[in-house]
C-alpha positions in Angstrom: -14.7 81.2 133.4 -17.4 83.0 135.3 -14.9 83.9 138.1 -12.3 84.7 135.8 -14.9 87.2 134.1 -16.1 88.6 137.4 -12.3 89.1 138.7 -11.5 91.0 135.6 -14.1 93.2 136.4 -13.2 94.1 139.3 -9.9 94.8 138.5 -11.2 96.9 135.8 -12.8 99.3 138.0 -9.7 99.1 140.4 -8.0 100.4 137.5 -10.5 103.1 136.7 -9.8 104.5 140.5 -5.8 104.6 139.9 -6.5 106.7 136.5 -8.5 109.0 138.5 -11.9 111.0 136.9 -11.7 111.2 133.3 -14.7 110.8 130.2 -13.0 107.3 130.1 -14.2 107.2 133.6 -17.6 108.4 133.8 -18.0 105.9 130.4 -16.7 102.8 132.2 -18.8 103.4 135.5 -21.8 104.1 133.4 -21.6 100.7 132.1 -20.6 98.8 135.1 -23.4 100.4 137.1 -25.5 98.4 134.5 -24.2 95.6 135.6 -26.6 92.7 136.6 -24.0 91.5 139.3 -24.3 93.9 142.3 -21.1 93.5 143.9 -19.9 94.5 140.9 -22.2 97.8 141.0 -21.5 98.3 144.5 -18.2 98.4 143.3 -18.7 100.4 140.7 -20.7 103.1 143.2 -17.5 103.7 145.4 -15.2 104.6 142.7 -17.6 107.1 141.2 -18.1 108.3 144.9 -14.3 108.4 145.4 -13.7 110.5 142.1 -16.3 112.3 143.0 -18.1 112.2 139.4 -21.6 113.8 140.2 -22.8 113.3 136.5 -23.2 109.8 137.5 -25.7 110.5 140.4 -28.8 109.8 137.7 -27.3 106.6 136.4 -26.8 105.9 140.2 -30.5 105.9 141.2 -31.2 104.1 138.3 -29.7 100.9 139.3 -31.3 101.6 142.7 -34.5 101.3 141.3 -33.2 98.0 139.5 -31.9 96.4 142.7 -35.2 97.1 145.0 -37.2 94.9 142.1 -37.2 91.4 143.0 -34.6 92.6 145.5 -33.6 88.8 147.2 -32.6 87.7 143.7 -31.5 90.7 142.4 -29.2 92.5 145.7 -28.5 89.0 147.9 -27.3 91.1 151.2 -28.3 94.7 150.0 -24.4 95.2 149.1 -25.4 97.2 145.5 -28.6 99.3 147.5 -26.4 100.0 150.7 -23.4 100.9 148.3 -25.2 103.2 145.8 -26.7 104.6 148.7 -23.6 105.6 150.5 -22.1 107.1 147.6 -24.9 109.1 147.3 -24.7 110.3 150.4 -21.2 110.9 150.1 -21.2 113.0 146.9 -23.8 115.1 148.7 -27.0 114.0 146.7 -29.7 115.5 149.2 -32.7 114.5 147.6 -35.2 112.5 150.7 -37.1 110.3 148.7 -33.9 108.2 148.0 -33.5 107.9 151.2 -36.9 107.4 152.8 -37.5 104.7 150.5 -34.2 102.9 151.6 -35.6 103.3 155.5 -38.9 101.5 154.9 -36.7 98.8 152.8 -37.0 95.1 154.8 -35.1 92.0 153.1 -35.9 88.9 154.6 -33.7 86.4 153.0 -33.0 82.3 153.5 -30.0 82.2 156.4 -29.0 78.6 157.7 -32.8 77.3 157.6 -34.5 80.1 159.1 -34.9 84.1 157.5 -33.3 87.4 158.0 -33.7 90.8 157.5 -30.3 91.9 155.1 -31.1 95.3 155.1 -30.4 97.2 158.8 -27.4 98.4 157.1 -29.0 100.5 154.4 -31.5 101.6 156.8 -28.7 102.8 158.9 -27.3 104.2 155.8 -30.5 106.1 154.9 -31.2 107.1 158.9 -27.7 109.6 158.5 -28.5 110.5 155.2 -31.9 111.6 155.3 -30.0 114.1 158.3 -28.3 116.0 155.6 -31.4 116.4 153.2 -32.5 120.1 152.7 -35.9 119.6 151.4 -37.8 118.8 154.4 -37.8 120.6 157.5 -36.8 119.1 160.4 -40.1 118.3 161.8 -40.4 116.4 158.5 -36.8 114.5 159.0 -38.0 113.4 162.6 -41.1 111.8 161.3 -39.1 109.6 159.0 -36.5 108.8 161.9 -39.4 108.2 164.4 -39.8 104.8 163.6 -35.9 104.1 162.8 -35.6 104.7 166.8 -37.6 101.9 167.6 -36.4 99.3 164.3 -35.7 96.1 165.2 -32.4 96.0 164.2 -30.2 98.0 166.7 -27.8 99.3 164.3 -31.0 101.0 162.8 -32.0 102.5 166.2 -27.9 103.8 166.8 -27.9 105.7 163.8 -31.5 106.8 163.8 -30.3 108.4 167.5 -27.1 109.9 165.8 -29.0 111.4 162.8 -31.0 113.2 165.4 -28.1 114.4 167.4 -26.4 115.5 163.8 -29.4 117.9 163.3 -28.8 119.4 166.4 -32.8 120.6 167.2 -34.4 120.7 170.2 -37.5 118.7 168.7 -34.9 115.9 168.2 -33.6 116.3 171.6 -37.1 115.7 173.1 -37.1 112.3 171.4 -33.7 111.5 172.3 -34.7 111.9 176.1 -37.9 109.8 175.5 -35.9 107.3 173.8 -33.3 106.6 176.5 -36.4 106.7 179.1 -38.1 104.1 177.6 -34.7 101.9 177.8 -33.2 99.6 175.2 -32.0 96.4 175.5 -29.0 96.9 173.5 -27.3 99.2 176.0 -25.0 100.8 173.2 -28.1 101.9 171.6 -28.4 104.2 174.5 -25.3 105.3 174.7 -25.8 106.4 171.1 -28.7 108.3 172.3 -26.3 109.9 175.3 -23.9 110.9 172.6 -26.6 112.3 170.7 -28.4 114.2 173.0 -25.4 115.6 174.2 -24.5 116.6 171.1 -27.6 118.6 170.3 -28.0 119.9 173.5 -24.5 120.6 175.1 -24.1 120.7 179.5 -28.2 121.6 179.0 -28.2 118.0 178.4 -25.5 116.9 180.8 -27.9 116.4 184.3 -30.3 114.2 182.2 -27.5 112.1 181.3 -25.7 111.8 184.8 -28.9 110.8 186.2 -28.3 106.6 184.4 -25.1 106.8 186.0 -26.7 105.4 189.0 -26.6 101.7 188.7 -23.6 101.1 187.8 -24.7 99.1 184.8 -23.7 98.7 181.1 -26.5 102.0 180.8 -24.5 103.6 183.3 -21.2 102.9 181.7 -22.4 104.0 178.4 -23.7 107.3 180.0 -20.0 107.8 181.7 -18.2 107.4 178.5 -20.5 110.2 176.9 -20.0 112.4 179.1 -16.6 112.0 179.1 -16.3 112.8 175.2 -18.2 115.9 175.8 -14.6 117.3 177.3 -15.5 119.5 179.5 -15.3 120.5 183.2 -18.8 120.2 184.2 -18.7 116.9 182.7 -15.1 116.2 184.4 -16.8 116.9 188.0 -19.5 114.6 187.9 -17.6 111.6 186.7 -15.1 112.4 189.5 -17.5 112.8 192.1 -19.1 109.4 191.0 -15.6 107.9 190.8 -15.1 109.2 194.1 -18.2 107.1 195.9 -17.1 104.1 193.4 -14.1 104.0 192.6 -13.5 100.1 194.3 -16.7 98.6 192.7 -16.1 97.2 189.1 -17.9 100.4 188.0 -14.5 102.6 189.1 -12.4 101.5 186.1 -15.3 102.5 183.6 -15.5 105.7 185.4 -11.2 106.5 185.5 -11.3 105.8 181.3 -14.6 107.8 180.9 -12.5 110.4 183.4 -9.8 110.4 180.3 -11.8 110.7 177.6 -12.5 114.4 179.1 -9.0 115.2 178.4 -9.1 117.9 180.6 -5.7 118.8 182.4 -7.4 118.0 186.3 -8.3 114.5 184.6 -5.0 113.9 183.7 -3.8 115.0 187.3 -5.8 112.6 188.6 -5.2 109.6 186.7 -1.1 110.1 186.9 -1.2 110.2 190.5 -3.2 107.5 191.0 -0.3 105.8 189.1 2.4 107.6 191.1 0.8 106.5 194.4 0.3 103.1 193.3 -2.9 103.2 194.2 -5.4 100.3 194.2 -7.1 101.7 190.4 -3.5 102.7 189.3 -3.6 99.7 186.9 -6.9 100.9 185.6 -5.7 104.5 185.2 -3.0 103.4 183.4 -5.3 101.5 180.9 -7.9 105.0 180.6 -4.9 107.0 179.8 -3.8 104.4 177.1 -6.8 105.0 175.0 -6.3 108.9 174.7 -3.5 111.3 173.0 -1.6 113.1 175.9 0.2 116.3 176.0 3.4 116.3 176.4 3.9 117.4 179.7 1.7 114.4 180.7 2.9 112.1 178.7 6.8 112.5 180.5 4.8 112.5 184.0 3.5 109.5 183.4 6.5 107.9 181.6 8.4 108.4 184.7 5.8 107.0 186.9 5.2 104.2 184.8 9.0 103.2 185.0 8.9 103.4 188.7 6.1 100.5 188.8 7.9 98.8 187.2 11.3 99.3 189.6 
């Protein structure tokens, strides 16, 4: 009967969404966000997110307060904190405190004998919110996201490293660079600093970046594809120099799709000819120019000498 009760429920507030925002609406959300279950709160917190009902933002941080009390019993997994808090963000609530409490938050909870910490995702959560908060300063915003760039969960430290590139500061580009000096050993991590950095800096940043290129690595490889989603020429000429000195090592085919990420029209030259010649990396080419839109022009080049590789 329990399950019955709890599927109901859900298909309650499933049914709320298709109605769209209404007094019904806010009425029913009110009372499912009182919910003891939190699925069925984080539930609740997306649709009044997706109907965008800001009266609800009180009622919202009211059962956030509930579910960080006795959290292990009360939130199992964070799902009702990390849903409340995204639908926070989402509906534009900018107040810190929400969020800074949500970053300091640490679950440790029973998994398969041992324990874990449940909670990187609403830290991660928190990290990109706390970006969009008005009522600190950014010097204020980087203290809080000082420590999230060195949490031990490497989601944390990704979106910590994208919050800061999402300010767009210099302050926050200074710890970007100290971050990816320091190294990580989740390479992506860096990479999310690359992106980051880039993005708060623009080509200033670009020769700071270039400089992990230089091994070849899975650093190096995450450097290559950031500078290839900056798109631009500057970017374009130091990937194709590299590719140039590399392009036989296992490194070259990490370079060609980093190459087409620039989408610039000397990259798309390059990568259709290597095709055309049928040249040692054209099968790598082919597969960077798979994973990017092409203009049309490019796209009937590279039709034709697809279909010729195939003669």
């Amino acid at each position: 009967m329990a399950n019955k009760k709890f599927d109901q429920q859900l298909a309650a507030l499933e049914q709320v969404l298709q109605a769209g925002a209404s007094p019904a609406a806010v009425a029913d959300l009110r009372t499912a966000l009182l919910n003891r279950n939190n699925y069925i709160v984080a539930k609740a917190a997306k649709v009044a997110a997706q109907l965008a009902l800001g009266e609800l933002i009180p009622d919202m941080i009211s059962a956030l307060d509930r579910f960080y009390r006795d959290p292990v019993k009360t939130d199992p997994q964070c799902w009702a904190k990390h849903a409340l808090i995204q639908a926070l963000a989402g509906m534009g609530h900018d107040d810190s405190r929400v969020y800074v409490r949500g970053l300091r938050h640490v679950q440790m909870e029973p998994v398969w004998g041992k324990h874990e910490d449940t909670a990187g995702r609403l830290r991660a959560s928190c990290a990109l919110a706390l970006a969009a908060c008005r009522d600190l300063d950014n010097f204020g915003v980087l203290v809080q996201l000082l420590e999230s760039l060195a949490d031990a969960d490497h989601t944390v430290r990704m979106e910590a490293a994208r919050a800061i590139g999402q300010m767009g500061c210099r302050e926050g580009a200074l710890l970007l660079r100290l971050r990816a000096l320091t190294g990580d050993p989740e390479p992506e991590v860096l990479g999310a600093c690359f992106s980051a950095l880039l993005a708060a800096e623009g080509n200033a940043g670009i020769g700071f970046v270039a400089g992990f290129l230089g091994k070849g690595d899975d650093v190096a490889g995450e450097a290559a594809l950031a500078l290839g989603a900056l798109r631009n020429e500057e970017a374009l000429a130091i990937l194709k120099e590299r590719w140039q000195r590399e392009g036989n090592t296992p490194f070259g085919g990490v370079l060609l799709a980093a190459i087409a990420l620039t989408r610039q029209p000397q990259a798309f030259d390059l990568l259709v000819e290597l095709i055309e010649q049928h040249a040692p990396a054209a099968a790598a080419a082919a597969r960077a120019l798979e994973s990017v839109p092409l203009p049309a022009e490019a796209r009937a080049r590279l039709d034709v000498a697809m279909a010729q590789v195939k003669e």
